[in-house]
PDBQT receptor file of N, H, CA, C and O in Angstrom, charges set to zero:
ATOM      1  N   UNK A   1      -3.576   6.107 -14.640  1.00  0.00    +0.000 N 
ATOM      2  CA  UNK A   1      -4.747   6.176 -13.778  1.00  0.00    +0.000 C 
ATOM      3  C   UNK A   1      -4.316   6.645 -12.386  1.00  0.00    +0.000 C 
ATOM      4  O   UNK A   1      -3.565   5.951 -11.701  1.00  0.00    +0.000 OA
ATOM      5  N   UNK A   2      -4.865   8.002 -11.907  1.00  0.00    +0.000 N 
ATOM      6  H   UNK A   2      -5.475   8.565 -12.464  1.00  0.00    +0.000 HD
ATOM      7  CA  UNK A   2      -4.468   7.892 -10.416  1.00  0.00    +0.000 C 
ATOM      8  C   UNK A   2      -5.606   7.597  -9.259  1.00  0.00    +0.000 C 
ATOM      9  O   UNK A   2      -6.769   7.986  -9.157  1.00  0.00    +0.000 OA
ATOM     10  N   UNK A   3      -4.664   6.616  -8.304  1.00  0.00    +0.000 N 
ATOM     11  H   UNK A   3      -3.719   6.299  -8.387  1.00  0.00    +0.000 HD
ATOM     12  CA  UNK A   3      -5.161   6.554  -7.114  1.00  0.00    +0.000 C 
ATOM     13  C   UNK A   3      -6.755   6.832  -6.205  1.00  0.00    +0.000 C 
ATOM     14  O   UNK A   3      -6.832   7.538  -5.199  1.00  0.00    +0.000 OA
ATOM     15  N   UNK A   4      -7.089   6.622  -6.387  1.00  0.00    +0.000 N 
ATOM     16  H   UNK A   4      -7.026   6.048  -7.204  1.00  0.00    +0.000 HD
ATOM     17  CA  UNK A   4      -7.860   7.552  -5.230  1.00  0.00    +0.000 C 
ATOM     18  C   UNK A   4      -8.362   6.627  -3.952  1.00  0.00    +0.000 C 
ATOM     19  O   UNK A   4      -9.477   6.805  -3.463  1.00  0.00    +0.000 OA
ATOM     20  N   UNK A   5      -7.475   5.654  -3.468  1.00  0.00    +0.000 N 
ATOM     21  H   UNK A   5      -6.569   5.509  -3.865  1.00  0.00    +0.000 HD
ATOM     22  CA  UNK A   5      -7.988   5.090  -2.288  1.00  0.00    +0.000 C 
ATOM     23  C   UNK A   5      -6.968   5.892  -1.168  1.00  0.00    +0.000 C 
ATOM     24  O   UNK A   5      -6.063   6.516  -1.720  1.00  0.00    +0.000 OA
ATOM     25  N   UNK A   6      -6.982   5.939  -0.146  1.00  0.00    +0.000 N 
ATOM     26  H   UNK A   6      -7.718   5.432   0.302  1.00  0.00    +0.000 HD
ATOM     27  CA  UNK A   6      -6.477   6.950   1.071  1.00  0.00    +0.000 C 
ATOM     28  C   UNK A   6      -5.746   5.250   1.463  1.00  0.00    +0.000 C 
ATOM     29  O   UNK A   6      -6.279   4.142   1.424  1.00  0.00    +0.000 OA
ATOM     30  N   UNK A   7      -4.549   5.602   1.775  1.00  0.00    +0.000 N 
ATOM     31  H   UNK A   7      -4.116   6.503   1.807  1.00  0.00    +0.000 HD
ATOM     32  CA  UNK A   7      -2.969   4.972   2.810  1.00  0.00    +0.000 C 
ATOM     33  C   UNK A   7      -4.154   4.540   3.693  1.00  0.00    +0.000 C 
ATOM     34  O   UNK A   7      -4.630   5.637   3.984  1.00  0.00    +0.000 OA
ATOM     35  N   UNK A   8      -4.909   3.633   4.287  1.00  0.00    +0.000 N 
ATOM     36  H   UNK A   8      -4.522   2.741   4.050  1.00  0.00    +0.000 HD
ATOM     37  CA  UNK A   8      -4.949   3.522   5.391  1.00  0.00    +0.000 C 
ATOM     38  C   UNK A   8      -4.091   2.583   6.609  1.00  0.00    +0.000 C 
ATOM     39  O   UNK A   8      -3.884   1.413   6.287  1.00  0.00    +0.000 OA
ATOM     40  N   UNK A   9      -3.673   2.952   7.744  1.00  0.00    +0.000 N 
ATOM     41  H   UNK A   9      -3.841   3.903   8.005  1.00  0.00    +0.000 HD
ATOM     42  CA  UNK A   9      -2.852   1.835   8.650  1.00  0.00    +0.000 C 
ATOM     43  C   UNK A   9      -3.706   0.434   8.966  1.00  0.00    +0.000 C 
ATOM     44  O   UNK A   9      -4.761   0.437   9.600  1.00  0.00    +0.000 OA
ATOM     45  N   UNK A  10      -3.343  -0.256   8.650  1.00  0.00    +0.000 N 
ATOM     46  H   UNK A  10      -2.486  -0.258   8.135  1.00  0.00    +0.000 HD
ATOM     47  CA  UNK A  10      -3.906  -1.570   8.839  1.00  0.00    +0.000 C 
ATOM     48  C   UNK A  10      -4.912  -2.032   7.718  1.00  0.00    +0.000 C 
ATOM     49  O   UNK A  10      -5.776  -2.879   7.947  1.00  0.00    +0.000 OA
ATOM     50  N   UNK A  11      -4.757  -1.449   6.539  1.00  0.00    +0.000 N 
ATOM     51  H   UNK A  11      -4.056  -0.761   6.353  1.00  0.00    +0.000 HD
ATOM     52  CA  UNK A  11      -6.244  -1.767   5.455  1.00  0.00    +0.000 C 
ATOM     53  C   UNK A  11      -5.150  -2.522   4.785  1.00  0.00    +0.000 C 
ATOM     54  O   UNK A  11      -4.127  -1.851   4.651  1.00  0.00    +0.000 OA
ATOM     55  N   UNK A  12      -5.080  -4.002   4.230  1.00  0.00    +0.000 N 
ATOM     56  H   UNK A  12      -5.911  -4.547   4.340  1.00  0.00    +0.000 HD
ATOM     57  CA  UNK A  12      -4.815  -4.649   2.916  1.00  0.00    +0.000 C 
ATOM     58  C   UNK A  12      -5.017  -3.883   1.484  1.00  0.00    +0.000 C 
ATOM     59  O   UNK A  12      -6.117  -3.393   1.231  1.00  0.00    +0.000 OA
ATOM     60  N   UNK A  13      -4.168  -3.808   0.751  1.00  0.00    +0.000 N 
ATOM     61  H   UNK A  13      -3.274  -4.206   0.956  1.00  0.00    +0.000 HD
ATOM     62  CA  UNK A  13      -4.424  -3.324  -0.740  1.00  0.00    +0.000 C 
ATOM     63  C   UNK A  13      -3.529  -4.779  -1.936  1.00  0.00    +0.000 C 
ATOM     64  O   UNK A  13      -2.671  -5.577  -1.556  1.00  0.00    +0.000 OA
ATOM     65  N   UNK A  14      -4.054  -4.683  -3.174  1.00  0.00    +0.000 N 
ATOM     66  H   UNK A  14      -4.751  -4.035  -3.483  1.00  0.00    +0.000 HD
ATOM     67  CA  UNK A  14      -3.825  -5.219  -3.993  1.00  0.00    +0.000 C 
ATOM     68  C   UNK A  14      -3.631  -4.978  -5.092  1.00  0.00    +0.000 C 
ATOM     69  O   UNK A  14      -4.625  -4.558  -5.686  1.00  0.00    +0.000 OA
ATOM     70  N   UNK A  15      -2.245  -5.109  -5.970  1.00  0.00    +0.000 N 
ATOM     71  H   UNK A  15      -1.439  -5.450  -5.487  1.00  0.00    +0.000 HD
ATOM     72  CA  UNK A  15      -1.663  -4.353  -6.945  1.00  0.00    +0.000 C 
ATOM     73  C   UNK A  15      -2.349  -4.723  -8.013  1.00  0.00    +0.000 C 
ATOM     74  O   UNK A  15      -2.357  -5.931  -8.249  1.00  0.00    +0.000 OA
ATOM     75  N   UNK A  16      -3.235  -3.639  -9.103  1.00  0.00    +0.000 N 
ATOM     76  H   UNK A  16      -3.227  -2.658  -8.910  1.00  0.00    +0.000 HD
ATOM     77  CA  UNK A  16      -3.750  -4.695 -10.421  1.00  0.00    +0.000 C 
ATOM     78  C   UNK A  16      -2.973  -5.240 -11.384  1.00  0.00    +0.000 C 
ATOM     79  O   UNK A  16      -3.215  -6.257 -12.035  1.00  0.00    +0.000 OA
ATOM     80  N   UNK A  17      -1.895  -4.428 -11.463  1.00  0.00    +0.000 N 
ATOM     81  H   UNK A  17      -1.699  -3.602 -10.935  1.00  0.00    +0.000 HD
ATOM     82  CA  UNK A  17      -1.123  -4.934 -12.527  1.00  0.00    +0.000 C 
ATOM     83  C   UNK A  17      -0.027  -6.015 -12.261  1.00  0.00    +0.000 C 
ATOM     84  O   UNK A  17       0.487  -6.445 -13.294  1.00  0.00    +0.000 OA
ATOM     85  N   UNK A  18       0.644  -6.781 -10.566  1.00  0.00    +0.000 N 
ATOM     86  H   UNK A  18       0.227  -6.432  -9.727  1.00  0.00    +0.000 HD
ATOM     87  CA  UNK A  18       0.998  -7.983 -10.589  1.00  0.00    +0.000 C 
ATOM     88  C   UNK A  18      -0.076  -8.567  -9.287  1.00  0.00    +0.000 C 
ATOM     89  O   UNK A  18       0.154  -9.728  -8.946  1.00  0.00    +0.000 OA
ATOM     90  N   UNK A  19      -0.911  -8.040  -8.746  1.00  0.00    +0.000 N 
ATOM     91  H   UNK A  19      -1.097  -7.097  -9.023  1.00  0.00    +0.000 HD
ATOM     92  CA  UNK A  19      -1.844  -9.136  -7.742  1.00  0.00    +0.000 C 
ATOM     93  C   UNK A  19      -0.839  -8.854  -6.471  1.00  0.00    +0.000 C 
ATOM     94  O   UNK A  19      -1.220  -9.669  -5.631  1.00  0.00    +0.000 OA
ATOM     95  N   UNK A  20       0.051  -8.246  -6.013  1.00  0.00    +0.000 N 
ATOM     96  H   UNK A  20       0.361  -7.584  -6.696  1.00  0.00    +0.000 HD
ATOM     97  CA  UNK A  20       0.717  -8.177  -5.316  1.00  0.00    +0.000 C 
ATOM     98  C   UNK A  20       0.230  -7.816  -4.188  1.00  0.00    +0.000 C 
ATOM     99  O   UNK A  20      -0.283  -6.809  -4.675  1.00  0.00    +0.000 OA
ATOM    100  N   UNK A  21      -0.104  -7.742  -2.947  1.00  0.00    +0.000 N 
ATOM    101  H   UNK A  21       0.313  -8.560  -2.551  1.00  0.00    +0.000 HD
ATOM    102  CA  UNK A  21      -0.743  -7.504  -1.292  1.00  0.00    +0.000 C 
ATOM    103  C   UNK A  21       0.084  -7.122  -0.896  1.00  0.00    +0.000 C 
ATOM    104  O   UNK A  21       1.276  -7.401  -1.022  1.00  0.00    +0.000 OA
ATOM    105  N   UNK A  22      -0.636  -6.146  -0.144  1.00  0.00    +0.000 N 
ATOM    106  H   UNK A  22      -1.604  -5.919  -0.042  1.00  0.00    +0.000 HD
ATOM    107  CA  UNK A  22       0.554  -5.575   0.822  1.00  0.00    +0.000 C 
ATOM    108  C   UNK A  22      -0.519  -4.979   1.926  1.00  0.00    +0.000 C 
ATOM    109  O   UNK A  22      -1.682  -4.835   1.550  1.00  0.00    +0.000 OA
ATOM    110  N   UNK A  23      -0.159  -4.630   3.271  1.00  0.00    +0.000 N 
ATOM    111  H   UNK A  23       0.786  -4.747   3.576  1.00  0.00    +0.000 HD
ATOM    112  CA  UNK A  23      -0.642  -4.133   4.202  1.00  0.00    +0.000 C 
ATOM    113  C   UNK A  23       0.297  -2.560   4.464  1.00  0.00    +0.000 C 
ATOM    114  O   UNK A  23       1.527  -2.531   4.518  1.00  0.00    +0.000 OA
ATOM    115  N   UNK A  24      -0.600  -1.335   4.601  1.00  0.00    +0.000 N 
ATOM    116  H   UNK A  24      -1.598  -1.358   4.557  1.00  0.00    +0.000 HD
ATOM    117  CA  UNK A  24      -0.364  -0.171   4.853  1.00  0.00    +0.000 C 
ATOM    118  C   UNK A  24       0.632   0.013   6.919  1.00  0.00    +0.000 C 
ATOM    119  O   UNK A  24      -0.017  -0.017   7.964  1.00  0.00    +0.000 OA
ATOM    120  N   UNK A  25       1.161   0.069   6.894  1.00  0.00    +0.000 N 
ATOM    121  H   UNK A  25       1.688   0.094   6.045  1.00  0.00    +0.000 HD
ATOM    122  CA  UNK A  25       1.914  -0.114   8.072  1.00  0.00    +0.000 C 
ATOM    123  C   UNK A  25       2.212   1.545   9.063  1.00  0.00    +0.000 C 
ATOM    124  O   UNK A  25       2.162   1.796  10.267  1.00  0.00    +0.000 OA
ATOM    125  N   UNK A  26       2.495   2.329   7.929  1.00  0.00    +0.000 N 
ATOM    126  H   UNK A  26       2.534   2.125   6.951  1.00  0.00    +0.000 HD
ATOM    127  CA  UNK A  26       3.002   3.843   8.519  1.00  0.00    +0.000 C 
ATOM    128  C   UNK A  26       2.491   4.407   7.304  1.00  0.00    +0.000 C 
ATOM    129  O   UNK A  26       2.627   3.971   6.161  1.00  0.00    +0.000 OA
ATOM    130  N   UNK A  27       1.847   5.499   7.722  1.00  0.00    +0.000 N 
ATOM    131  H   UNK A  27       1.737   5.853   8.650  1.00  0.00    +0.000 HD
ATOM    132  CA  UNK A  27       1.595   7.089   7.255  1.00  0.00    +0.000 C 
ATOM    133  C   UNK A  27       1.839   7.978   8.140  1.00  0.00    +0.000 C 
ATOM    134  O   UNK A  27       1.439   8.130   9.294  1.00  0.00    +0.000 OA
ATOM    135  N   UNK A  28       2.900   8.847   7.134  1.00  0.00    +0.000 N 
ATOM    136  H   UNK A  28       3.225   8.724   6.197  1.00  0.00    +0.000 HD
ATOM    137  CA  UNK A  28       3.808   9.652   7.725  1.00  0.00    +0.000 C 
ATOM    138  C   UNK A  28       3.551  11.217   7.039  1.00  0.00    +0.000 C 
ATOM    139  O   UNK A  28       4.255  11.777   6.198  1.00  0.00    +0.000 OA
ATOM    140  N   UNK A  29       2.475  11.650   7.601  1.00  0.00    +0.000 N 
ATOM    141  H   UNK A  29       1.902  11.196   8.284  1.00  0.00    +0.000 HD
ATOM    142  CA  UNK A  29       2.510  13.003   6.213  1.00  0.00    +0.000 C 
ATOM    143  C   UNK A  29       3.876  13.809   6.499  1.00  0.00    +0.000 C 
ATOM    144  O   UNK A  29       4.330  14.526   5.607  1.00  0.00    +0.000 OA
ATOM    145  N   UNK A  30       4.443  13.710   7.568  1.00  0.00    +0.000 N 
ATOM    146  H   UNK A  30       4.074  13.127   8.292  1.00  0.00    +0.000 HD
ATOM    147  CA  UNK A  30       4.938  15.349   7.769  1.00  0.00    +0.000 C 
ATOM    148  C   UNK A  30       6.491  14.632   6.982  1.00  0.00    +0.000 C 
ATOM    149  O   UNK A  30       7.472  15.374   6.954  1.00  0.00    +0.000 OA
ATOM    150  N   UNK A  31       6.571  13.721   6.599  1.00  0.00    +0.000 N 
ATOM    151  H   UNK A  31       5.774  13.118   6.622  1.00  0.00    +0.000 HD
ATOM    152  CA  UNK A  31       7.410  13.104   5.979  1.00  0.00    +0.000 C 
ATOM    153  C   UNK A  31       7.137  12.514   4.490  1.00  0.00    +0.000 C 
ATOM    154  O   UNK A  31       7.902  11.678   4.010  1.00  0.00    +0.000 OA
ATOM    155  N   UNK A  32       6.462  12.802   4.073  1.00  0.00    +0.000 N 
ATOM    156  H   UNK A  32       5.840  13.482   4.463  1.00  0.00    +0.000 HD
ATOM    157  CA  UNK A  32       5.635  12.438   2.879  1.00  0.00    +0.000 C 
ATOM    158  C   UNK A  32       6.042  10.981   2.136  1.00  0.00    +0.000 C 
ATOM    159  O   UNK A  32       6.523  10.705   1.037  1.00  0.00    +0.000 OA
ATOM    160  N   UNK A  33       5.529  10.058   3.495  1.00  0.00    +0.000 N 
ATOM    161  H   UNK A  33       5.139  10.282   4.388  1.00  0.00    +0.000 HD
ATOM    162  CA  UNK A  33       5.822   8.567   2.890  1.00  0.00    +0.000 C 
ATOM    163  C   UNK A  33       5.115   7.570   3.888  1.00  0.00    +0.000 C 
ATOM    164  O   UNK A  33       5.080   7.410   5.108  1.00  0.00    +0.000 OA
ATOM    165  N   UNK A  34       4.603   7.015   2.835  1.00  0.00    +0.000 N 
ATOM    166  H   UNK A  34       4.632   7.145   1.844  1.00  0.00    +0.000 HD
ATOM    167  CA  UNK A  34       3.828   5.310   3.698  1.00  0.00    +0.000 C 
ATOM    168  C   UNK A  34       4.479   4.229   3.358  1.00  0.00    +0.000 C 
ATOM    169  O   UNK A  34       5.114   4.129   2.308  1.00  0.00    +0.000 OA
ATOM    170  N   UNK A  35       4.354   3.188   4.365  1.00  0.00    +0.000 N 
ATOM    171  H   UNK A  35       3.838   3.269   5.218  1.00  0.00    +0.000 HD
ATOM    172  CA  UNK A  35       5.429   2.423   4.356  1.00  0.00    +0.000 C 
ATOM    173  C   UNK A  35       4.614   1.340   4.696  1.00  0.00    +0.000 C 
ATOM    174  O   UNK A  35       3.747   1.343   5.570  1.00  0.00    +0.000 OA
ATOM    175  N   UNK A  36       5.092  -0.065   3.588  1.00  0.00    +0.000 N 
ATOM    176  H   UNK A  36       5.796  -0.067   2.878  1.00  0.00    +0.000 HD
ATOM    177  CA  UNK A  36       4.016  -0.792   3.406  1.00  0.00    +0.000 C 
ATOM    178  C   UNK A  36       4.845  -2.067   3.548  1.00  0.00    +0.000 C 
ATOM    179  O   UNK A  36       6.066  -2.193   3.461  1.00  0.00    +0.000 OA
ATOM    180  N   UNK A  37       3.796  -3.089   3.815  1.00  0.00    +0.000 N 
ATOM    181  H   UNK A  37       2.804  -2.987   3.887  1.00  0.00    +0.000 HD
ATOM    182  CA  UNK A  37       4.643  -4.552   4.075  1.00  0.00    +0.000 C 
ATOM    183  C   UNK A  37       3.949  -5.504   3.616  1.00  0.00    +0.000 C 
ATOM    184  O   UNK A  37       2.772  -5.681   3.929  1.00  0.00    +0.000 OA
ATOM    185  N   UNK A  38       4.623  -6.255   2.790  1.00  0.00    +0.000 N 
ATOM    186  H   UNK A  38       5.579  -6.112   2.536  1.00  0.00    +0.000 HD
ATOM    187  CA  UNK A  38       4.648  -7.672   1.864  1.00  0.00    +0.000 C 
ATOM    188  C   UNK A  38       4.056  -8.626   2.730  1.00  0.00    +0.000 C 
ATOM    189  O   UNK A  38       4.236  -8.258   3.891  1.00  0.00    +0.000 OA
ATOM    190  N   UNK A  39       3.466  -9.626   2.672  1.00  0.00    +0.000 N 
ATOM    191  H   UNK A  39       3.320  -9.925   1.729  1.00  0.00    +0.000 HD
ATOM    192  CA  UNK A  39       3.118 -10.706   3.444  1.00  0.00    +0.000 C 
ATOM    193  C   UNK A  39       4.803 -11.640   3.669  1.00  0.00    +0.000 C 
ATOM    194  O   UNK A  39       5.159 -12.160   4.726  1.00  0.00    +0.000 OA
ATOM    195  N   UNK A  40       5.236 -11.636   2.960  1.00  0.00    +0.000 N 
ATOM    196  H   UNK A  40       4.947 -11.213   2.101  1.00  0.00    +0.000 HD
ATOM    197  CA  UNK A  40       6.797 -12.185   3.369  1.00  0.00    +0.000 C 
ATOM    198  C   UNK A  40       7.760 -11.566   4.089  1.00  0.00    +0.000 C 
ATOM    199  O   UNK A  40       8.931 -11.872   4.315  1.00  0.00    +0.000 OA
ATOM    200  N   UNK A  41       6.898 -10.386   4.510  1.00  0.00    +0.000 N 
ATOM    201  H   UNK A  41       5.947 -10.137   4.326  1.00  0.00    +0.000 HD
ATOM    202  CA  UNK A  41       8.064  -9.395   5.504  1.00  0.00    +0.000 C 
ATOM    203  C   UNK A  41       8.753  -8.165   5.083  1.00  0.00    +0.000 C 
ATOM    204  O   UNK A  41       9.192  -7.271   5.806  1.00  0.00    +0.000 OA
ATOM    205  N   UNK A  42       8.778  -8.258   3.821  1.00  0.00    +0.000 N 
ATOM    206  H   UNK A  42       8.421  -8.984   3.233  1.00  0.00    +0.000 HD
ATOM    207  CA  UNK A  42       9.567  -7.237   3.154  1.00  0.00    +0.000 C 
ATOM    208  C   UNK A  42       8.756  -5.550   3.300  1.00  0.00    +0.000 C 
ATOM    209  O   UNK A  42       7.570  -5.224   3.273  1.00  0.00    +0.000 OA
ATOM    210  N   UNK A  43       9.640  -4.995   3.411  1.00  0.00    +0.000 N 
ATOM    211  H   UNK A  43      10.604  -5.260   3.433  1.00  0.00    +0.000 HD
ATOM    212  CA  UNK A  43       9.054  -3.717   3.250  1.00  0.00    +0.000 C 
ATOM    213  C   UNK A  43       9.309  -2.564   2.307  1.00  0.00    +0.000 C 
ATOM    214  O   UNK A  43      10.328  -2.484   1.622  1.00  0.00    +0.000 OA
ATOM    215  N   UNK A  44       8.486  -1.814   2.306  1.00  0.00    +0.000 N 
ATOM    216  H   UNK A  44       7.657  -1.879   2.862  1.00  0.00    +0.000 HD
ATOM    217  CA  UNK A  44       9.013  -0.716   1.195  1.00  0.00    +0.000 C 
ATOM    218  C   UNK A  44       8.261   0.839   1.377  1.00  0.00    +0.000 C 
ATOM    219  O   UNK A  44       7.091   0.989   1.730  1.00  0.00    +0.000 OA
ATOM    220  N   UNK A  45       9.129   1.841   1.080  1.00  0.00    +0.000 N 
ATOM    221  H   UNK A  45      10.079   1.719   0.793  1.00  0.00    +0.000 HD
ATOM    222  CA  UNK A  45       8.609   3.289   1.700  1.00  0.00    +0.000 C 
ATOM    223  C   UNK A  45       8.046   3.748   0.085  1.00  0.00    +0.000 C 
ATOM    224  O   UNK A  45       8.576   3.316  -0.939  1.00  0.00    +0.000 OA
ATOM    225  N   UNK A  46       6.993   4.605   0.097  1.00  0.00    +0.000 N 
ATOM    226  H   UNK A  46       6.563   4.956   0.929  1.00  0.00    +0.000 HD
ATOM    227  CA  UNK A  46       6.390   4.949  -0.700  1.00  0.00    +0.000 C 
ATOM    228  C   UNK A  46       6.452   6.283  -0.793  1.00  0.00    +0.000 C 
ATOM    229  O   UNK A  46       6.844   6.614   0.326  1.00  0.00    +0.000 OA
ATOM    230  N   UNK A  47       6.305   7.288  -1.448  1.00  0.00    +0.000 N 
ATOM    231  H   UNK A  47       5.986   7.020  -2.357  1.00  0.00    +0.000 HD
ATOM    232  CA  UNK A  47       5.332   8.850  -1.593  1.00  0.00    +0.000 C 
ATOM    233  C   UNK A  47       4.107   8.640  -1.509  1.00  0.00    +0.000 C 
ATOM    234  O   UNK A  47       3.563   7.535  -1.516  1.00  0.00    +0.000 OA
ATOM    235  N   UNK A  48       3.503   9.881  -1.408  1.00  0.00    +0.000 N 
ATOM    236  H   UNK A  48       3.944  10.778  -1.402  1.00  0.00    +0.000 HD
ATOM    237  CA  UNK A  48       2.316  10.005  -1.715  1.00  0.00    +0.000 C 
ATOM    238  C   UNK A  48       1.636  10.116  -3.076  1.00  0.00    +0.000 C 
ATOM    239  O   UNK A  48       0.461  10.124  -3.442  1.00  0.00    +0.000 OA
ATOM    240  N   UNK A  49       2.933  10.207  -3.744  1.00  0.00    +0.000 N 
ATOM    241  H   UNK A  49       3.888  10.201  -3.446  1.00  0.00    +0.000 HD
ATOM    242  CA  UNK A  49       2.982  10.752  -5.282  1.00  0.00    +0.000 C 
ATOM    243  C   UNK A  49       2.759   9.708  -5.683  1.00  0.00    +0.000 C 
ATOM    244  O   UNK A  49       1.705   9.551  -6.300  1.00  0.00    +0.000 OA
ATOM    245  N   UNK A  50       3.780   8.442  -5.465  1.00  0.00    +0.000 N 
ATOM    246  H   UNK A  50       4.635   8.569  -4.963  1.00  0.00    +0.000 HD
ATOM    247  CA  UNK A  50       4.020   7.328  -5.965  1.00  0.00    +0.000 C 
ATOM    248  C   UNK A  50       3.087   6.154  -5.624  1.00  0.00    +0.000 C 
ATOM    249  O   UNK A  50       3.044   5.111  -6.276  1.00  0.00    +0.000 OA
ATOM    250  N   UNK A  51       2.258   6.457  -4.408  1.00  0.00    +0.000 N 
ATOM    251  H   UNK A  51       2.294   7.304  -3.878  1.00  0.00    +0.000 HD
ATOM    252  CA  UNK A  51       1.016   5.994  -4.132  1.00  0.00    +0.000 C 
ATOM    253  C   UNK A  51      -0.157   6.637  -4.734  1.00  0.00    +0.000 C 
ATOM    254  O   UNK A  51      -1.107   5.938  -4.379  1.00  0.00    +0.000 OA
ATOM    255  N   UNK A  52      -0.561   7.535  -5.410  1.00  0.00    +0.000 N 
ATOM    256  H   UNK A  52       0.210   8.103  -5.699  1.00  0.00    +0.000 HD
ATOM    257  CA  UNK A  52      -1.084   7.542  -6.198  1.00  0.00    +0.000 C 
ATOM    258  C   UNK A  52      -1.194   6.939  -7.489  1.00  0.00    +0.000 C 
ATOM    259  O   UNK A  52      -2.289   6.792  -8.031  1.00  0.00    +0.000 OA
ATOM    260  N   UNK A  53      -0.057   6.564  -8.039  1.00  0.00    +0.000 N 
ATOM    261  H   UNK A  53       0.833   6.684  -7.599  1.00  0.00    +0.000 HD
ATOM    262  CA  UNK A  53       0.146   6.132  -9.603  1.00  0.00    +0.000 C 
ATOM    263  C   UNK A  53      -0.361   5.240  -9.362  1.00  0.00    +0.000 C 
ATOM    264  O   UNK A  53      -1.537   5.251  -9.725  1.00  0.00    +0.000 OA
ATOM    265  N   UNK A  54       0.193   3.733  -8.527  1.00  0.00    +0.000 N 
ATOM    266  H   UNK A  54       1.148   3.724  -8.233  1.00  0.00    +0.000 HD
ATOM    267  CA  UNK A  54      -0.443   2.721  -8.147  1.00  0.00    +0.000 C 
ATOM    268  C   UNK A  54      -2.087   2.674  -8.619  1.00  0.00    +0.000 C 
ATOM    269  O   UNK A  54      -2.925   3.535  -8.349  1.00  0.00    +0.000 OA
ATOM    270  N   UNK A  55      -2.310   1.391  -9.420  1.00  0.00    +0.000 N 
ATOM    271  H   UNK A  55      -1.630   0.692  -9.639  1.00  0.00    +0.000 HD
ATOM    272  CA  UNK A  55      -3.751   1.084  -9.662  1.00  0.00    +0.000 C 
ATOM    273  C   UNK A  55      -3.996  -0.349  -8.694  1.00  0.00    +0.000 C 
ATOM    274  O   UNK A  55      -3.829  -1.526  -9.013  1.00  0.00    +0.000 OA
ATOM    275  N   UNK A  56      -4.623   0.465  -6.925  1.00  0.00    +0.000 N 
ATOM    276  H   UNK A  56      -4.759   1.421  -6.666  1.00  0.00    +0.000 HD
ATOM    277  CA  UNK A  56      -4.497  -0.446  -6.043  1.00  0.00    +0.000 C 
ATOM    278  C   UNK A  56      -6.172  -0.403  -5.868  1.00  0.00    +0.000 C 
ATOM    279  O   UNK A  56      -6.876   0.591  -6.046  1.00  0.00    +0.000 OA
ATOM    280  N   UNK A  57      -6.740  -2.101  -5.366  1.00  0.00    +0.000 N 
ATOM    281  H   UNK A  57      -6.169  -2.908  -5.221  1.00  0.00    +0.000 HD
ATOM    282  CA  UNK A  57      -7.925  -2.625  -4.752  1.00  0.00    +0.000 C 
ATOM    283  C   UNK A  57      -7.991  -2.813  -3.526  1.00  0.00    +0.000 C 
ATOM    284  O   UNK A  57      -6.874  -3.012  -3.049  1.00  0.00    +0.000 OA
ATOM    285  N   UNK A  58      -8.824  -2.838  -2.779  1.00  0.00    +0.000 N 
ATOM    286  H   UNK A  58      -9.732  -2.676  -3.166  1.00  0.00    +0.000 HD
ATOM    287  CA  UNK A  58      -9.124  -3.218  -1.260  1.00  0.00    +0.000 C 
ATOM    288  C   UNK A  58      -8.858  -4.537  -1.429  1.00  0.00    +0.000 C 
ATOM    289  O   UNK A  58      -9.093  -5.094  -2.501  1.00  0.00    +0.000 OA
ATOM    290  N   UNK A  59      -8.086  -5.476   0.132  1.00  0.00    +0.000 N 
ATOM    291  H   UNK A  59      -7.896  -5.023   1.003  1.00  0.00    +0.000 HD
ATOM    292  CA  UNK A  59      -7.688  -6.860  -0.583  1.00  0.00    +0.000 C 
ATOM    293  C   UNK A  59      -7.979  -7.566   1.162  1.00  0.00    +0.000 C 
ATOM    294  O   UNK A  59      -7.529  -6.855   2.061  1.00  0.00    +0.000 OA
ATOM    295  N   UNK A  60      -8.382  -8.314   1.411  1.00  0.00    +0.000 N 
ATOM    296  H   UNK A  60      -8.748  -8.891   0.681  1.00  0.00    +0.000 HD
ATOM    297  CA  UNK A  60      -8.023  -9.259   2.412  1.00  0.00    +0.000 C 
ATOM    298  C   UNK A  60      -6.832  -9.569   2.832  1.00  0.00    +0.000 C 
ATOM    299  O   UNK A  60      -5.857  -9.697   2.092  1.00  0.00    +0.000 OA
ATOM    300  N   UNK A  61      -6.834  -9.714   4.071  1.00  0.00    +0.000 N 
ATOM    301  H   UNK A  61      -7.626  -9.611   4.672  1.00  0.00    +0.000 HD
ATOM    302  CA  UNK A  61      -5.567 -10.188   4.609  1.00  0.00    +0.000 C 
ATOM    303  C   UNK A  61      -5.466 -11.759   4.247  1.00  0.00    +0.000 C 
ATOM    304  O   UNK A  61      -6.367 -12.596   4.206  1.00  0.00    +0.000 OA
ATOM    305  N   UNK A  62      -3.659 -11.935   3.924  1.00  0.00    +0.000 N 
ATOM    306  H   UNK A  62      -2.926 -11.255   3.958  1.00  0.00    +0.000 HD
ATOM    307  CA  UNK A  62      -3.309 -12.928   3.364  1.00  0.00    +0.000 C 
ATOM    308  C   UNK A  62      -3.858 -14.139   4.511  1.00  0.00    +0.000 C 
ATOM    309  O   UNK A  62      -4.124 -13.845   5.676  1.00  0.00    +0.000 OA
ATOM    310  N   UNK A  63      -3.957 -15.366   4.023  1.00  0.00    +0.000 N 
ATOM    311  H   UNK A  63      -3.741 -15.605   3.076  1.00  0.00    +0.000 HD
ATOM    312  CA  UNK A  63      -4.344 -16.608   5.184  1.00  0.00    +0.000 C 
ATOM    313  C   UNK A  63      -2.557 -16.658   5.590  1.00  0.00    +0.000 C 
ATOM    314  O   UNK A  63      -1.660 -16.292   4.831  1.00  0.00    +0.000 OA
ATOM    315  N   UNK A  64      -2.402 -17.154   6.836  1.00  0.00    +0.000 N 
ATOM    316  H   UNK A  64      -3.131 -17.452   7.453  1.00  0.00    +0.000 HD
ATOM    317  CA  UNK A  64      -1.325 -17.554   7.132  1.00  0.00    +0.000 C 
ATOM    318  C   UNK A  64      -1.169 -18.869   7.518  1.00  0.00    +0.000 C 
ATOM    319  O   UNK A  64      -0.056 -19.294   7.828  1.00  0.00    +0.000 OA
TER     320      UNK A  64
């Protein structure tokens, strides 16, 4: 299934296949990677490619 929600900076997303949240942090086109962060801090750089595959939902920000 691909994608079709847009990287946004600051929008929450939610992974369907483990429930996983993450917040969109950097979109970088001229570098072709968004870079996203875990509610535990962790981070991770993406494609655009590879953000597409993703079967991601609009998600709330985690309670802290």
């Amino acid at each position: 299934m691909m994608n079709a929600q847009e990287p946004i900076v600051g929008n929450w997303y939610r992974q369907h296949d483990d429930s996983r949240q993450f917040q969109v942090v950097v979109v970088d086109k001229s570098k072709n990677s968004i870079r996203i962060q875990y509610p535990d801090d962790g981070t991770e750089e993406l494609t655009f490619e590879s953000w597409r595959q993703l079967e991601l939902h609009p998600a709330d920000a985690p309670e802290e």
